[in-house]
N, C-alpha and C positions, 0 to 999 in steps of 0.2 A: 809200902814205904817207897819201892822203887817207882810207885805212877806220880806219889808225890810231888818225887823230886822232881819227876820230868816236868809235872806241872807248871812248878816253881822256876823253872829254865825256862820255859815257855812266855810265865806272866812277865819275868826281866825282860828280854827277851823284845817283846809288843810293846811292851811300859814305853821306850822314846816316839814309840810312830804314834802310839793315843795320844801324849801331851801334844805331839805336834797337831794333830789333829784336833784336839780340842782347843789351841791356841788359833787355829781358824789358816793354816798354810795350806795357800794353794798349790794343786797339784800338777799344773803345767800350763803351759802360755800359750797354749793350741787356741787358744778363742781370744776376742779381738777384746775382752776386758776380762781381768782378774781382779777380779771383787773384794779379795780378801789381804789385800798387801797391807791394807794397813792396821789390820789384828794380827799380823804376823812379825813374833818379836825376832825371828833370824834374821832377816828382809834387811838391809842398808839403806838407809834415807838418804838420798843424796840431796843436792842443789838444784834447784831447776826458776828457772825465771822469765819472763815473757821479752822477749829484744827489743819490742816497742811499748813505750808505756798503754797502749790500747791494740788489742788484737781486733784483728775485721772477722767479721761473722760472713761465711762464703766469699772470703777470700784468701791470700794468702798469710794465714796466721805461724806465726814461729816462736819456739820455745828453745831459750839456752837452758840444755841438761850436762852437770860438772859428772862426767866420764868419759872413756876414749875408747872410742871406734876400734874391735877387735876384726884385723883382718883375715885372723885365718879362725876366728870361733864365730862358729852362728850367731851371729846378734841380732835384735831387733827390738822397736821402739811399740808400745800401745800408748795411748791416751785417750781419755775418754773424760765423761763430764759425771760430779758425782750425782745419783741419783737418777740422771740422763745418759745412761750407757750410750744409745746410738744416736745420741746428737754432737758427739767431737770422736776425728778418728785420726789419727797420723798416717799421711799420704807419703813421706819419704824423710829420710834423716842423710848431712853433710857432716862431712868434717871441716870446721870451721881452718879458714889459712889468714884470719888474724882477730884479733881480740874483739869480741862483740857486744861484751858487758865486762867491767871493771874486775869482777871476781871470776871470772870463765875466762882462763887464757887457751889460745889456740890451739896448743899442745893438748891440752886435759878437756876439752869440753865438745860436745856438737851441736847442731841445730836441727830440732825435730819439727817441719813443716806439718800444720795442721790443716784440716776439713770443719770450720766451726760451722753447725747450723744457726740461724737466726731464730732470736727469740719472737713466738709466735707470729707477728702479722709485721714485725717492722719496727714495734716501738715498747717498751723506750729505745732510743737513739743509741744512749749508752747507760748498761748494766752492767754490774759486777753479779762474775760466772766463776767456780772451782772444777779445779779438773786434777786429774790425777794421771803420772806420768811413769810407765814402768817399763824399766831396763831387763830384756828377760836374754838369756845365753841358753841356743838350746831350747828344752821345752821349758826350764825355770826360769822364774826369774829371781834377781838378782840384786837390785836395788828399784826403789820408788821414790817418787817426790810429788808433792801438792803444789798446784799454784793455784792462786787468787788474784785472777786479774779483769779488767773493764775491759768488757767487749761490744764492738761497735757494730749498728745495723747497717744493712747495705743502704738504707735509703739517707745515710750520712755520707756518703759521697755524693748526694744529686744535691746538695746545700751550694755547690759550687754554681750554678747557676742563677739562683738567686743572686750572688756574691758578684758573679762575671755581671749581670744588667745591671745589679747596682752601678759599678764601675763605670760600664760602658754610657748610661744616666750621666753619669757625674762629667764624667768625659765629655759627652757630648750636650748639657750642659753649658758646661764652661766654654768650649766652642759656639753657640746661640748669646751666650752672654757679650762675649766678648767682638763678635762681629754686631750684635744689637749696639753696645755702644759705641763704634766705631762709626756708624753709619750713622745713629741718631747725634752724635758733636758734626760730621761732614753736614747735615741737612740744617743744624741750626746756623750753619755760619755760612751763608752763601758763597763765602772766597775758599772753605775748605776744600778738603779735595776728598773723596772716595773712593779714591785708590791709594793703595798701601807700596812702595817701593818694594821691591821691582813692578810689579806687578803695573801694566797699564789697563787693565779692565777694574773696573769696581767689582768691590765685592758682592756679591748676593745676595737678596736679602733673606734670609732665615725664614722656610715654611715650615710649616707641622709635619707634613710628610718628611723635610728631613732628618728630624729627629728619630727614624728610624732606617736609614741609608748611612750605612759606615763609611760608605767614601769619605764622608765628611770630617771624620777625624785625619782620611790621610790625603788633606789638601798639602800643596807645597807653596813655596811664594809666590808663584803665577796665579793663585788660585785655582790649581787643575788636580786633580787625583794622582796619587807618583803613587808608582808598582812597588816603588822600594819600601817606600812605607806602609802601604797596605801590607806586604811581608811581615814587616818585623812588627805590626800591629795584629797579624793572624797568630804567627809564634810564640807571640808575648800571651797573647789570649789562653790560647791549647795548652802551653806547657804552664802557665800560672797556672789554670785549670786545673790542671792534670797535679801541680803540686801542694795545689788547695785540697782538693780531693784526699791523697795519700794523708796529707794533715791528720784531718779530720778524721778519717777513717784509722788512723793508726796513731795520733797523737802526736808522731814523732818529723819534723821538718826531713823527709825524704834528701836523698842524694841523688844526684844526676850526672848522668855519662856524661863523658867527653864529646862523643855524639853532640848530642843536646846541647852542651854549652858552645859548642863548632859553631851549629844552628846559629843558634843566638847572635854569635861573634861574624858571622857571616854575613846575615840579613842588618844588622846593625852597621858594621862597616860598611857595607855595599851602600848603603841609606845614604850617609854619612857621605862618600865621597859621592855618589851618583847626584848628590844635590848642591857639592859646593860643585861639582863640573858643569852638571847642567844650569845652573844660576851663573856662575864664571862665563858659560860661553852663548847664551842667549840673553842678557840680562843689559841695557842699554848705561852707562854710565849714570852717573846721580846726578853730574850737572844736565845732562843733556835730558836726561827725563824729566828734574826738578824745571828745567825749562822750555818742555813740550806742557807739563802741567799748567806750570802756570800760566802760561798765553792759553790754556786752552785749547789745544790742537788738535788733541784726541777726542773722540765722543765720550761725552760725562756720562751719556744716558745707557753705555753698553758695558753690562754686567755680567760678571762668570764666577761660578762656582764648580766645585768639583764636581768630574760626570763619570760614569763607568768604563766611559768608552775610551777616557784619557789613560786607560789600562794598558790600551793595545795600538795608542794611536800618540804620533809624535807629530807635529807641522801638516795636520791631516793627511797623514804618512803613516801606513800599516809599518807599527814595528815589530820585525820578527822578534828581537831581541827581548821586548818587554814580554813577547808572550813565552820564550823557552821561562822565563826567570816564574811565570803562574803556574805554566805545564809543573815543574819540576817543586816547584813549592808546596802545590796542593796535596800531591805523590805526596811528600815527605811528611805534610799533617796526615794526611790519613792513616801512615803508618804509626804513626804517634798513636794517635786516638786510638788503632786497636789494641799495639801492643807496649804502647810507652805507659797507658792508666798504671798495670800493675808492675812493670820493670820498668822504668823510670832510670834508675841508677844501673842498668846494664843495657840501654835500646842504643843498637847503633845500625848502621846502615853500611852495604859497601863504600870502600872508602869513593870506587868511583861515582856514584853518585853525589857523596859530597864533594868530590871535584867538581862535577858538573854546577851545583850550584854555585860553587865560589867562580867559578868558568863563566858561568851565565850574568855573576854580578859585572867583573874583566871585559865582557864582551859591549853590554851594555853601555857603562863607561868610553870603553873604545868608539861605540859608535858615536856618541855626542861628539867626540872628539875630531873624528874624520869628517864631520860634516863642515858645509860651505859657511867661509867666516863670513854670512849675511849681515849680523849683527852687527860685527864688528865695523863690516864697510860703510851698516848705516851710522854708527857712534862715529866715525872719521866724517862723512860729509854732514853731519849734524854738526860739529865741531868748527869744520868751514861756514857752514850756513850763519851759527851766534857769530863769528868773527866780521862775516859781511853784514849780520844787523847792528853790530855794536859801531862799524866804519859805517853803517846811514845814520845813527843818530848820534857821530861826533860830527860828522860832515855839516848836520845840520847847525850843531851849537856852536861851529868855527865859522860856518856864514862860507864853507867851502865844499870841495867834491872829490875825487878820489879819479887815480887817472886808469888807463885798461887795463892794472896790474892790481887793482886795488889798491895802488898803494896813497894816503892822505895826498893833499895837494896846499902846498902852504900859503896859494893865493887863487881864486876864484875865478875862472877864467872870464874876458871878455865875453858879455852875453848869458852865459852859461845860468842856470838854475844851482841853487843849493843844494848837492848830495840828487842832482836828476843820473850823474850818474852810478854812483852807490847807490841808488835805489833799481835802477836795470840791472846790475850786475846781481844782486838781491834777489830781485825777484825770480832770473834764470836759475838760481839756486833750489830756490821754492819749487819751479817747473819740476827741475829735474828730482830735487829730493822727495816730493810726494809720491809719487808710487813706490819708491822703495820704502816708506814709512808703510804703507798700507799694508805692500804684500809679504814684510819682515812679519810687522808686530799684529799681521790679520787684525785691524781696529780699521774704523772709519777714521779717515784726518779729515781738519776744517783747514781745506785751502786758505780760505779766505783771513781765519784766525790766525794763520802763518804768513800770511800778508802784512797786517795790523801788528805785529811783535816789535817792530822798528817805532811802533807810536807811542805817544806817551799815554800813562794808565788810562786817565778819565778819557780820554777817545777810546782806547782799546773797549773800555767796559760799558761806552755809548754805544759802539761798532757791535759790539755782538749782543747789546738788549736788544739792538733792532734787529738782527737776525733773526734771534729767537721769536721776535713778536713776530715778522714777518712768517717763520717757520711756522709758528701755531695759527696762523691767518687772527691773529690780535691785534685790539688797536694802536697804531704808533701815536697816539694825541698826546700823550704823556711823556713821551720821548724826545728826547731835544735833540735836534740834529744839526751837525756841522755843515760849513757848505765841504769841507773838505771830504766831512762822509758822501754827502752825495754825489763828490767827482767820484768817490774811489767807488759809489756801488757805479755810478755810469760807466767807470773804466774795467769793472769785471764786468760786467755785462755785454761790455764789448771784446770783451776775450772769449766769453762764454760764446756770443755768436761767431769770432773769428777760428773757434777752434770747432766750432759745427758746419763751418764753411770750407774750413782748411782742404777739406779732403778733395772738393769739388773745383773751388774757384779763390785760389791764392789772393789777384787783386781783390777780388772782393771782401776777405777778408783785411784785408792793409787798409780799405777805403773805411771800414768799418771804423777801426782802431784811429786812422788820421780823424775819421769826424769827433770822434770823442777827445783828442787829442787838442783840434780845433777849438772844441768848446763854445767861449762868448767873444772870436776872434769877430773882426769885425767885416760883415760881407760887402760886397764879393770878395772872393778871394781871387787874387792875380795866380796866373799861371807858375808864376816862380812861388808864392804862398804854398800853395797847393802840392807843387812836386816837394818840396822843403817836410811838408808834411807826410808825403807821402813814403817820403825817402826815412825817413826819422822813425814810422812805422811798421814799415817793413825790417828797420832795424829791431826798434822794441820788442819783434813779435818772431826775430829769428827768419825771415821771411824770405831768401832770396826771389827778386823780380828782374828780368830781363827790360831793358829797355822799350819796349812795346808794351812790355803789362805796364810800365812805370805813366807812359803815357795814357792806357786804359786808366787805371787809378785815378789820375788828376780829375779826369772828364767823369770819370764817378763821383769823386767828391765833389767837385764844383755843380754835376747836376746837383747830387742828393741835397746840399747847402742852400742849394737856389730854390729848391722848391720847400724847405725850410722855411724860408725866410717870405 
């Protein structure tokens, strides 16, 4: 009777730990999955839910679980994938310091970062995967929870590059479209121009090879490559990239550091002013260009497009300054690309480094600004020059001439020629403003077509057909010539030899210019003819002569005339 009873204390006794046991409760959280949470009716179910609507497969996946972070009791998280024990593992658990999902407030819940493995080879892209998420304290555990959520392959983050050449396609593109019809309305209308304000080069014409050369989206109104926007066009590239990628991979439109948005705000401003300063302070006024165009003054046939070299090069001038702004730019993408793809929303960099950039855009800037006001000095004698051609061709329609001040003259003087001298005063103008046209705005000028600008149209555009024809050695049969053309080419002809002479033999230069001057005077010429001439030419041509060359001259023209004749 007494072993009975012991029995009977013994079967009570066992009776709680078999039901437990036969209800399927594990017995401790020593191993990286417990298999049996969810035949276990003690177990608490809690909440758990994925933070992004799609978790990355080998990357950083995360899971909001609704419990709180015990800091003085052993705690710790397992997850794992049902049916696929060791293809999902939990790598580390936070306590969240503010709300991550709507029902998980910061106080009550944490975030269990995952290890997903990718389904087999890569694809599909995206599958919906279960996993099981358990709360153990200790060797038990304590609560569990199921998710069910879409998980993404790694090979859905390289979709980004398809994406970026689309773009970059589109992009450039529209740049080939838009310079194609630019250049095809300048070619149908012969008086067009093709060149685009500021800009004195035409544009380039669009090859195939550059449809693969990005400079070409970061032209500026010169037509030249600018550093600042290549910048904010590499920026824009890596971090769209980089937040197309997160996309995709996670579903969820990423956030981005203060870092990152600095970037952004930085290369964009610097753009922004680095191209109204550099356009403000190299950039010829719009009457004075709108009227180098249309006389023609510049060469039509010299085109530019952006080049790599416009990177590092200012007025064929090594700029340090452009190239700190690449040094330090390129640094700052690469650190991107390795560590901004997955922290994106925490990548920052010393702040001195981002000093240095926004330093390097300040510097930049600066320099344009210190440099010599070339520009400016040619837009002021530019300004002089239309003023002296506007006083040759009223002089001509008042039937009058302008005195050594330039200033109108309200009657003609005995003798005198109409506007003979607004047209010298003029022309010394033209002297001296051609080289500074050249070596401001590096283009070839047409002396000759800055000569021709005081004319009226239909001579202006009889004057440089024949140019041209003569330039291509074409025929002139079809070209009608003035007699007025023909003094004006005998009279640069005679400049051209007097300034090939200049250097050697003064009179003979002056004898040069008075026989052109001469013309269809009638020979011989008297001794007083002759110095009258000679004197008049030596003015025309700026020529100081002493009295003995004056005398040499005469006796040069009066030969050169006589054997003429």
């Amino acid at each position: 009777m007494a072993g009975l009873r012991v029995a009977i204390v013994m079967w009570l006794w066992m009776l709680p730990f078999s039901a437990s046991h036969a209800a399927g409760a594990p017995s401790s959280c020593m191993d990286d999955t417990v298999t049996s949470v969810e035949t276990d009716p003690l177990l608490r179910v809690a909440s758990a839910a994925p933070v992004t609507r799609v978790l990355p497969a080998a990357g950083d996946a995360r899971i909001a679980y609704r419990a709180q972070k015990q800091p003085d009791t052993p705690q710790r998280f397992i997850a794992y994938e049902r049916n696929h024990y060791d293809r999902a593992r939990a790598t580390s658990v936070e306590q969240t310091t503010e709300k991550v999902l709507p029902d998980y407030p910061a106080d009550k819940s944490v975030v269990i970062h995952l290890d997903i493995d990718k389904e087999g080879d890569g694809f599909p892209l995206w599958h919906q995967r279960s996993f099981i998420v358990v709360e153990c304290r200790g060797d038990a555990p304590v609560s569990w929870a199921p998710v069910v959520a879409y998980v993404s392959s790694p090979l859905v983050g390289l979709l980004w590059i398809p994406t970026a050449l689309l773009i970059y396609a589109l992009a450039i593109t529209a740049v080939y479209q838009s310079r194609k019809k630019f250049l095809e309305a300048a070619k149908r209308d012969k008086e067009g121009l093709a060149e685009k304000y500021p800009s004195v080069f035409a544009m380039k014409p669009f090859e195939f090879r550059d449809f693969f050369n990005p400079i070409q989206l970061a032209a500026n109104a010169f037509n030249q490559g600018s550093v600042q926007k290549m910048q904010v066009l590499m920026f824009s590239f890596v971090i769209g990239s980089l937040v197309l990628s997160l996309v995709l991979r996670t579903g969820t439109l990423a956030n981005m550091s203060a870092t990152v948005v600095a970037l952004l705000g930085i290369s964009g401003f610097g753009a922004t002013v680095s191209q109204i300063t550099y356009t403000t302070k190299t950039r010829l006024s719009f009457d004075n260009w709108a009227w180098l165009q249309t006389n023609h003054v510049l060469a039509d046939d010299k085109v530019r497009g952006p080049e790599w070299k416009d990177l590092v090069l200012t007025n064929r001038e090594f700029d340090v300054y452009k190239l700190q702004t690449i040094i330090f730019s390129l640094s700052v993408a690469a650190a991107l690309l390795v560590d901004g793809a997955s922290n994106l929303a925490t990548f920052s960099i010393p702040e001195a480094m981002l000093g240095v950039l926004g330093l390097s855009q300040v510097v930049f800037v600066g320099g344009i600004l210190v440099r010599p006001p070339a520009t400016e000095d040619l837009d002021k004698r530019l300004v002089e020059l239309r003023g002296a051609a506007q006083k040759v061709i009223e002089a001509r329609a008042r039937n009058t001439d302008v005195d050594e001040n330039g200033k109108l003259l309200s009657v003609l003087p005995p003798g005198g020629k109409p506007a003979e001298n607004a047209e010298r005063q003029y022309r010394e103008l033209v002297f001296q403003v051609m080289p500074m046209l050249e070596s401001t705005l590096e283009i070839e000028a047409d002396e000759a077509a800055l000569l021709d600008a005081t004319l009226p149209h239909d001579e202006k555009v009889s004057r440089k057909a024949l140019r041209d024809a003569l330039s291509k050695r074409a025929s002139t049969d079809e070209i009608e010539i003035s007699p007025s053309t023909v003094h004006a080419c005998a009279e640069r002809l005679s400049r051209l030899l007097a300034g090939l002479l200049r250097r050697h033999d003064n009179v003979s230069a002056v004898a040069v210019q008075a026989m052109s001057d001469a013309g269809d005077t009638a020979l011989p010429l008297s001794d007083q003819q002759a110095r009258q001439y000679i004197e008049a030419a030596a003015k025309k041509r700026n020529i100081p002569l002493s009295t003995a060359q004056v005398l040499q001259a005469v006796a040069l023209l009066r030969s050169v005339l006589e054997k003429q004749k």
